[in-house]
C-alpha positions as CSV (number, residue, x, y, z in Angstrom):
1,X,-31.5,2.3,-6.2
2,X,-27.6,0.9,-6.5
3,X,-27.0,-1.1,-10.3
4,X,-23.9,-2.0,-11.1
5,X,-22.1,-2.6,-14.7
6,X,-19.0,-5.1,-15.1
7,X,-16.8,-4.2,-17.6
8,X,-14.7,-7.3,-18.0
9,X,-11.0,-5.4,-19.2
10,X,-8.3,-3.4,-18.1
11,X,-8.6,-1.9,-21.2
12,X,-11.3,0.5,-20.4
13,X,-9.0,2.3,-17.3
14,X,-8.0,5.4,-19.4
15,X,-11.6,6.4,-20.1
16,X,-12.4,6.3,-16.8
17,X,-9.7,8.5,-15.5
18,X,-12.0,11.6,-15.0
19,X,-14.7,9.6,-13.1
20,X,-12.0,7.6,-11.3
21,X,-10.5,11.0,-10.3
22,X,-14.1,12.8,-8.5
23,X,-14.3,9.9,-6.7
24,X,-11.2,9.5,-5.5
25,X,-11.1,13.4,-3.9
26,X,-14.2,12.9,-2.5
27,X,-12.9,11.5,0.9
28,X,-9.2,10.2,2.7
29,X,-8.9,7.1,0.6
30,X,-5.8,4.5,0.2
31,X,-3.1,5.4,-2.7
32,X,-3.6,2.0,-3.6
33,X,-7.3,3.2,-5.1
34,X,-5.9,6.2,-7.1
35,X,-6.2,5.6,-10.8
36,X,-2.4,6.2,-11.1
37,X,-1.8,3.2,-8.5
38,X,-4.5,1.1,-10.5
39,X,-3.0,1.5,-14.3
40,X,0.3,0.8,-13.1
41,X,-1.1,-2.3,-11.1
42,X,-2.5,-3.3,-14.2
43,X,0.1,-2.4,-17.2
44,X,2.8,-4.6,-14.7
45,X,1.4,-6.8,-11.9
46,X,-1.6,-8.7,-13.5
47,X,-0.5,-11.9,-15.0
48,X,-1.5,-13.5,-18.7
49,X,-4.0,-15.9,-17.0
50,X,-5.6,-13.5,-14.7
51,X,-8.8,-12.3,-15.4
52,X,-9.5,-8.6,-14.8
53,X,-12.7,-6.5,-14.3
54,X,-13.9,-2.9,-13.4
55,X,-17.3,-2.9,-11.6
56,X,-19.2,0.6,-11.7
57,X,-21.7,0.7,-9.3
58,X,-24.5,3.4,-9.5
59,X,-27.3,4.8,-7.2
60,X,-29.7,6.9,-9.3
61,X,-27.4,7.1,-12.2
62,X,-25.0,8.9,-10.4
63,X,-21.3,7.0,-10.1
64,X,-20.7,6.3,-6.5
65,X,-17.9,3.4,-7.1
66,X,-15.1,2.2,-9.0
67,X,-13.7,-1.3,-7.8
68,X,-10.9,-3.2,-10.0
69,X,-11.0,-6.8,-9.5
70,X,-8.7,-9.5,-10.8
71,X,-9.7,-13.4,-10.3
72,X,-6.0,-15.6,-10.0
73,X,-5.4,-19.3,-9.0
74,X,-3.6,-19.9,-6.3
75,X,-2.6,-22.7,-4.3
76,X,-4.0,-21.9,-0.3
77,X,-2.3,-24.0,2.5
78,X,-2.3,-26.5,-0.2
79,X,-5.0,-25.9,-1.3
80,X,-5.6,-24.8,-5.4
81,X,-8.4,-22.1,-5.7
82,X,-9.5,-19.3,-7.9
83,X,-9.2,-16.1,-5.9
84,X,-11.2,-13.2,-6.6
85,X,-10.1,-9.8,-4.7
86,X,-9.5,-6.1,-5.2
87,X,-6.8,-5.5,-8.0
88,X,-4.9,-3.4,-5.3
89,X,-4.6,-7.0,-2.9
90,X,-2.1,-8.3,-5.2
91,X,0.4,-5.9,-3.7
92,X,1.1,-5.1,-0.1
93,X,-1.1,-2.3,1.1
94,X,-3.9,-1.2,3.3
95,X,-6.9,-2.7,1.9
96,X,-9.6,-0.1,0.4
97,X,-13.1,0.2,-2.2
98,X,-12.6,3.4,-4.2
99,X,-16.6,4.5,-3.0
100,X,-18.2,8.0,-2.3
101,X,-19.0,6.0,1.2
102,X,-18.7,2.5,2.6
103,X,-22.9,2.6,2.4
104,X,-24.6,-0.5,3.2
105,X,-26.3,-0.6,-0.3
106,X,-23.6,0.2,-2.7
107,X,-21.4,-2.7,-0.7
108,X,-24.4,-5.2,-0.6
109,X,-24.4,-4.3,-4.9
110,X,-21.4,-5.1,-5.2
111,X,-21.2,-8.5,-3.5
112,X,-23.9,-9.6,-5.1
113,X,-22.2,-8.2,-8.3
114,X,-19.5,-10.5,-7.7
115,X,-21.5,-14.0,-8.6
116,X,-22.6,-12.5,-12.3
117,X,-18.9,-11.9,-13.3
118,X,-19.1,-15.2,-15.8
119,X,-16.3,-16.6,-14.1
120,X,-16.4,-19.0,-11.0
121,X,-14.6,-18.2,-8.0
122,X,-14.2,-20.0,-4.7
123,X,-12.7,-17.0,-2.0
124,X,-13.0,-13.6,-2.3
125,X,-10.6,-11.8,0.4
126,X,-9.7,-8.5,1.4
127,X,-6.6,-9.1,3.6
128,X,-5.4,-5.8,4.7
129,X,-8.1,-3.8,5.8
130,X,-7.3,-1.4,8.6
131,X,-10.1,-2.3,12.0
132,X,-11.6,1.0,12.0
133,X,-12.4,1.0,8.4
134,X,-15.9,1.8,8.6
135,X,-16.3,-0.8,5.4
136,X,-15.4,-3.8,7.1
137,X,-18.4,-3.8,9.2
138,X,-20.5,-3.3,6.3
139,X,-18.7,-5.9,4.1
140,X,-19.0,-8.5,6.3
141,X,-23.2,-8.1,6.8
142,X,-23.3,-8.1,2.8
143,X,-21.4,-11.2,2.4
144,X,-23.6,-13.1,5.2
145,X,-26.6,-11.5,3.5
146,X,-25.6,-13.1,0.1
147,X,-25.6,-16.7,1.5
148,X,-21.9,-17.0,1.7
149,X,-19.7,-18.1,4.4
150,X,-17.5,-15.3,5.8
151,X,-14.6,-15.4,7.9
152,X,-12.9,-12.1,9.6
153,X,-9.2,-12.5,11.2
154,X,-6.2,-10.7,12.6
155,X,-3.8,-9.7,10.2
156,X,-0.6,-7.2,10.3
157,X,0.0,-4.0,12.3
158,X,1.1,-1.2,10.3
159,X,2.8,1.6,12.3
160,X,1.2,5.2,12.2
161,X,2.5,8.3,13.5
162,X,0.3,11.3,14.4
163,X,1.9,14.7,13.8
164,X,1.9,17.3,16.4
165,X,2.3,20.7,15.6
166,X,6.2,21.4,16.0
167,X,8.9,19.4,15.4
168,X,11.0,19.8,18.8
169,X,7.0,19.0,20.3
170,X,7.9,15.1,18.2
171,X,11.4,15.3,19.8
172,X,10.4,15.9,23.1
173,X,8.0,12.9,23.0
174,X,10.5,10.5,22.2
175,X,12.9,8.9,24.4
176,X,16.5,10.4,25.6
177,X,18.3,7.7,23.5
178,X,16.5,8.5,20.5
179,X,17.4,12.5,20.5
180,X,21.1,11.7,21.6
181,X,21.5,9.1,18.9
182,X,20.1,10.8,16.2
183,X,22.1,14.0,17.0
184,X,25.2,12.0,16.7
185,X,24.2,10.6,13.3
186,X,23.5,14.1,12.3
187,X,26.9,15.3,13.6
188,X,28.6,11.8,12.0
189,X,27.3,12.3,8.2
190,X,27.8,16.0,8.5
191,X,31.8,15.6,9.1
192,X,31.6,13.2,6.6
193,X,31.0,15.9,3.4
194,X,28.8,17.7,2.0
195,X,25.3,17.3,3.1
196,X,22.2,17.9,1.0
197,X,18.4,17.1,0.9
198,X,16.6,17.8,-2.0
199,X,12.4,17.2,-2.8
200,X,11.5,17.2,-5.9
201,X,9.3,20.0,-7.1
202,X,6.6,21.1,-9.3
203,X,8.2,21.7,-12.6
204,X,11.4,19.6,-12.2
205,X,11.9,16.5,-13.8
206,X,10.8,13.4,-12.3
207,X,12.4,10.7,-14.1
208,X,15.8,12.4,-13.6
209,X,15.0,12.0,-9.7
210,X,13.3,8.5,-10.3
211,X,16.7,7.6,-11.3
212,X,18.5,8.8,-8.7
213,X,15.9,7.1,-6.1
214,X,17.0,3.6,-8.6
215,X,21.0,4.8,-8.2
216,X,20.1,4.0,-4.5
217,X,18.2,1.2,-4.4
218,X,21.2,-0.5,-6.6
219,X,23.7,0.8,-3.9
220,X,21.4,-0.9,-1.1
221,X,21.6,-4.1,0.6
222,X,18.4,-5.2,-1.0
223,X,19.9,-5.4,-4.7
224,X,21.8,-8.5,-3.4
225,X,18.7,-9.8,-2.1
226,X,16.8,-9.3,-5.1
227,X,14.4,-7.3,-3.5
228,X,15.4,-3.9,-4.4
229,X,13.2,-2.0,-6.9
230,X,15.7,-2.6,-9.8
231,X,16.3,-5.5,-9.0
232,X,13.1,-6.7,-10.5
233,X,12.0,-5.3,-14.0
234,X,8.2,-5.1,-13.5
235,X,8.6,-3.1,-10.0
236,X,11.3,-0.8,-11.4
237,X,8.6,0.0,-14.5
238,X,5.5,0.1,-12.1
239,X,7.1,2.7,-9.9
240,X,8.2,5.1,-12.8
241,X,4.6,5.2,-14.3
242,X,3.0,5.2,-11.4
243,X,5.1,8.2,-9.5
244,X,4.9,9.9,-13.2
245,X,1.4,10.1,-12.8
246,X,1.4,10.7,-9.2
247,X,3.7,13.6,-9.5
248,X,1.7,15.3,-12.5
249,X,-1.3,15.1,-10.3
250,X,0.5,16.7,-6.9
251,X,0.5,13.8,-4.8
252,X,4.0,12.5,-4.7
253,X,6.3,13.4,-2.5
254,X,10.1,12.2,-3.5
255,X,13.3,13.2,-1.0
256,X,17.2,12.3,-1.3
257,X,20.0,12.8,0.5
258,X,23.3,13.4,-1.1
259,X,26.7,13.3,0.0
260,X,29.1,14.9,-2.0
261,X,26.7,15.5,-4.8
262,X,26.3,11.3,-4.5
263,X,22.8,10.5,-3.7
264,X,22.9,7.5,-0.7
265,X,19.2,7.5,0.5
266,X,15.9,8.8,-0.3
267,X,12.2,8.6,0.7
268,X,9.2,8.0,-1.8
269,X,5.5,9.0,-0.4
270,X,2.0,9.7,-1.4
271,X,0.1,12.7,-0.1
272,X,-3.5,12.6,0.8
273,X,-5.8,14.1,2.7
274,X,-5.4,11.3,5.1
275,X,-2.0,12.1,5.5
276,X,1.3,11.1,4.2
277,X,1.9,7.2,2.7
278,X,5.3,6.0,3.2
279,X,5.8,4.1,0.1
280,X,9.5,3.1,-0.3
281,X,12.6,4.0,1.6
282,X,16.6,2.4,1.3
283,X,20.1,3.8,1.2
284,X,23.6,3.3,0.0
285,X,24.9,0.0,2.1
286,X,28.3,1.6,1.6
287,X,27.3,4.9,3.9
288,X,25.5,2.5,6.5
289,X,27.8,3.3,9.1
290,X,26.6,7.1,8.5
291,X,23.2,6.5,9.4
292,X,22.2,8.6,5.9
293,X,18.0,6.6,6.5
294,X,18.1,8.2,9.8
295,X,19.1,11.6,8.7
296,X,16.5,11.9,6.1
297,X,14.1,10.7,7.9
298,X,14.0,12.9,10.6
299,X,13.9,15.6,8.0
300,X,11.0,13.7,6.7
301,X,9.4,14.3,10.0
302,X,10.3,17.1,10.0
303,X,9.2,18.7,6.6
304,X,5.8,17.2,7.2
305,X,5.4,19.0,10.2
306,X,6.0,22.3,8.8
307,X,3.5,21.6,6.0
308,X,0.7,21.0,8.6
309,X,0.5,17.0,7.4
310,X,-1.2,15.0,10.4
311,X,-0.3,11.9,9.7
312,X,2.3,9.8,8.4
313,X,1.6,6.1,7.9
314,X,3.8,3.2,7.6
315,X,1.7,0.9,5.1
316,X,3.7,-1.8,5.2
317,X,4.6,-5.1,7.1
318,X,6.0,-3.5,10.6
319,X,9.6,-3.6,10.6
320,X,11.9,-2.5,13.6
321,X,13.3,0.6,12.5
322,X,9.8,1.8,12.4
323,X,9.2,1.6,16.2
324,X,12.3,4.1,16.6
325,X,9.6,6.6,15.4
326,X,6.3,5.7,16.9
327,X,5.0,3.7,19.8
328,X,1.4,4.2,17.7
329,X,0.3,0.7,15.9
330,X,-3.2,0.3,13.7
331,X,-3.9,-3.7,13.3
332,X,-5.2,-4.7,10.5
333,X,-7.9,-7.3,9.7
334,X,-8.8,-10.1,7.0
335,X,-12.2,-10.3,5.7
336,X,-13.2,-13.7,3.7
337,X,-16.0,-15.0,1.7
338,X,-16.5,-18.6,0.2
339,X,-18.2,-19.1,-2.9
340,X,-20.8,-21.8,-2.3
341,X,-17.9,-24.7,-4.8
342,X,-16.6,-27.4,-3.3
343,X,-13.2,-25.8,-3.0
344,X,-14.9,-22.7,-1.6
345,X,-16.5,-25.0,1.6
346,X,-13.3,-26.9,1.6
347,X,-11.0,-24.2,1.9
348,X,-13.7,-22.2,4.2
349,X,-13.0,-25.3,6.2
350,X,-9.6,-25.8,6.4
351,X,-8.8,-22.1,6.9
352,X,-11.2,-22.3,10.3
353,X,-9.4,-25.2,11.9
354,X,-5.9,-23.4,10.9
355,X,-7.0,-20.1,12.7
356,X,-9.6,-21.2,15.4
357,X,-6.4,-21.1,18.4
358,X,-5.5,-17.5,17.4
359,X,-3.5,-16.2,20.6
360,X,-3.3,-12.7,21.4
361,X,-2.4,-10.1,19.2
362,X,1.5,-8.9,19.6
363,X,3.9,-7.1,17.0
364,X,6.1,-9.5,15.5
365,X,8.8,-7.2,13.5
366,X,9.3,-8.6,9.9
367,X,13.1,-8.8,9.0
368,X,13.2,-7.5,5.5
369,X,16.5,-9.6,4.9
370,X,14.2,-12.9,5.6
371,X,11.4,-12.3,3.2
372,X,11.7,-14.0,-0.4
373,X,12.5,-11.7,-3.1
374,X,9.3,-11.0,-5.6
375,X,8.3,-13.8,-8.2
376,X,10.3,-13.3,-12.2
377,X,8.1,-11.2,-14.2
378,X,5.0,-13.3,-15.5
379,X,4.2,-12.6,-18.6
């Protein structure tokens, strides 16, 4: 039998650290579900007026979930609705339930969980779940099962890149252009100075590299924008504690390149046993012309390789530099459920007339330099 308890704080995070952790190695899950990823989520991205809960769900007495949910207002095509979803939603990454196994009773537990909270909510949504996640199946039958209408549509692609076993094997699978141009970037930068790239390693100091990564990001195009991490005080402050933590545990991998002793680009992951999680990646806009992202990113490739990773995933909205590396896409899928309110049917409504002409699926390439930078830190 599955029971579930809602404990209705953030508060309680710490003390669940060591159950949060056995779940977590139990299979390939998201970063976004690691209890590193979910305290810094909740010490910097959850707002004054949200309302935040931890739902432990139970078969037997044994702890077979851990799911983090925060219930926001927001305004939907119009729309104003309260918004219940996975703490981890409020930031852009695959979607994921930290669960020994996406079982069809622990899921149905926790949906019908979601209606005793003591709070009324009108949509609950996961938006960025990955097709073959064996949960969104099962998600979808335990919202119908509960009464509620439920929606499922296309969402993102995310890039992926499956690792073969040698690194020239990679090169020789990609095209002619691609292996002349990035041996002329590799020849360009190297006449430029002295070349170096560096990953942080156990024992060294990360915040002395975290600030390097930041030295970067402020040299980038994006600080302009306002999108780069320091140019936005709660991001800057999520990432340290989070890649902290994420370091101390073994999973992070951080990378920079330096020219003359200058650092001008880096690369930021998370290692699982799915793979490895591109996080963040930028350079110096004043090296551009060196092609520094390219560099380091082929020794990305290539490091990975060498430590027998299978996988590297591009989590993010798909951008065009990310087709240079893979012709390999994953689509992604949004999963809905209405609460039976009058907003809930309204906006179960109006989001089925908005969708119903979906055309076919093709890769759109985000442009990074279009996207609004992040809201002012709420607080």
């Amino acid at each position: 039998m599955v029971t579930a308890e809602v404990l209705e704080s953030f508060d309680v995070l710490p003390g669940l650290r060591p159950e949060w952790e056995r779940l977590f190695r139990l299979r390939p899950h998201e970063p976004s579900t690691s209890f590193e990823w979910t305290a810094a989520m909740a010490r910097h991205h959850v707002r004054a007026s949200d309302r935040g809960y931890v739902v432990r769900l139970l078969r037997d007495g044994v702890l077979v979930g851990l799911v983090p949910l925060v219930l926001r207002s927001l305004a939907v095509m119009g729309v104003k609705v309260r918004a219940l979803t996975p703490l981890a939603e409020t930031y852009n990454t695959h979607s994921d339930l930290l669960l020994d196994a996406p079982a069809s009773d622990v899921v149905s537990t926790l949906v019908a969980t979601l209606s005793t909270l003591g709070a009324r909510w009108d949509v609950f949504r996961m938006a960025r779940l990955l097709e073959d996640n064996p949960l969104v199946p099962v998600l979808q039958a335990a919202l119908g099962d509960r009464g509620h209408q439920q929606a499922r549509r296309a969402g993102l692609p995310a890039y992926v890149l499956a690792l073969p076993d040698t690194y020239d094997a990679y090169l020789r699978a990609r095209s002619a252009k691609f292996r002349n141009h990035l041996r002329r970037t590799e020849r360009k930068l190297a006449a430029a100075g002295v070349v170096e790239v560096r990953e942080l390693q156990v024992g060294e100091d990360f915040d002395a590299a975290y600030d390097a990564l930041l030295q970067v990001e402020r040299a980038s195009w994006k600080q302009a924008h306002g999108t780069a991490i320091t140019a936005v005080e709660r991001q800057a402050a999520f990432y340290r504690d989070f890649g902290r933590e994420a370091f101390a545990a073994g999973r992070l991998h951080v990378q920079w390149l330096s020219l003359d002793g200058r650092p001008i680009a880096y690369n930021l992951g998370y290692l699982t046993a799915g793979g490895y999680h591109y996080l963040k990646t930028s350079y110096d806009h004043d090296a551009r012309a060196l092609g520094p992202a390219t560099v380091l990113r082929a020794r990305l490739v290539e490091g990975l390789i060498a430590r027998g990773v299978a996988r590297l995933d591009f989590p993010g909205e798909p951008y065009e530099w990310e087709s240079q590396w893979t012709d390999t896409i994953r689509w992604r899928t949004v999963v809905s459920g209405y609460a039976r309110t009058l907003r809930g049917r309204v906006l179960a409504a109006v989001e089925r007339v908005r969708h119903r002409h979906a055309g076919e699926r093709r890769v759109v390439h985000v442009d990074p330099r279009a996207q609004r930078p992040p809201r002012p830190t709420h607080a």
